[in-house]
C-alpha angles and dihedrals in degrees: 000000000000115000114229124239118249115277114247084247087062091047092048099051080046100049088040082043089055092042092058094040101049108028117187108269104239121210117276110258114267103265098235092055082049094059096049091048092053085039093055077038088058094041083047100053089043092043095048102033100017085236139092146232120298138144100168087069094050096042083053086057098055084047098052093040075057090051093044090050088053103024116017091159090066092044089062098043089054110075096200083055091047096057087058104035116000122130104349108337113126102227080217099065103093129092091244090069094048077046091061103043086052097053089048091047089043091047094058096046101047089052089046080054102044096043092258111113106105133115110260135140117229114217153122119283091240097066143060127262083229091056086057105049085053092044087044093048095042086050084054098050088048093049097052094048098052091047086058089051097040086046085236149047118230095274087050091036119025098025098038096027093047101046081057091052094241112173092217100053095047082050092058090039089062086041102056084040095056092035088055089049096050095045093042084083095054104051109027088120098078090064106028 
């Protein structure tokens, strides 16, 4: 018995199945168009909500709602802790937390757009993927650490601070910049 060859209904559900799944991948944005847009970004977030740009303060805000649910005690003796979530203050309610669940979701949408949503590691011929997942994760410890101690990370701090001309920003701006140039030694392995 002969098998029949697929109807053109059932080509047509698979082709429009493989056109949702795998999405051309469209060229990255020039990066000094991308500049002007994140710096009308930037105008935009100081002229509707009289604030910057930030993620390191509303990632510090998830974190502490996750201290008040285990220790609220803690949370009202500190008073960095206090000032966010102490009594009855709800450590969500600030515009940086609605800024990072945006970017996540932005982000997300703009790969799914661009034919860049996929799950890949990035990383040098000459490592692991497993090495880069803990490099990645000890960077961003790191990272994350430093923001908290800087009272910023580089879009709170070297994009909002500096549009503002704040000493101290342009200060950590050099910083990162010089930091990044003294470790890339170090670690260029992990990419070449």
């Amino acid at each position: 018995m002969a098998t029949s060859a697929p109807s053109m209904k059932t080509k047509l559900k698979d082709s429009a199945r493989v056109r949702v799944a795998v999405r051309a991948e469209k060229p990255v944005m020039h990066p000094y168009k991308g500049g002007i847009a994140l710096g009308l970004v930037l105008f935009l977030a100081f002229l509707i909500t009289g604030n910057g740009l930030g993620a390191s303060g509303g990632m510090n805000r998830i974190v502490v709602l996750i201290q008040d649910a285990f220790a609220p005690g803690h949370v009202d003796r500190v008073p960095y802790l206090l000032s966010m979530a102490g009594g009855d203050l709800n450590p969500l309610e600030n515009y940086v937390v609605f800024l990072v669940f945006g970017t996540l979701i932005g982000g997300f949408i703009s790969g799914y757009f661009g034919g860049r949503l996929k799950w890949e590691t990035n990383k040098g011929p000459r490592i692991s993927v497993q090495t880069r997942w803990i490099m990645a994760f000890a960077g961003g410890a790191i990272m994350g650490y430093g923001a908290r101690l800087a009272r910023g990370c580089t879009s709170g701090q070297a994009l909002s601070g500096g549009a503002v001309l704040s000493a101290g920003s342009w200060i950590f701006m050099f910083a990162v910049f010089g930091g990044a140039y003294a470790v890339a030694y170090f670690v260029r392995k992990l990419w070449n």
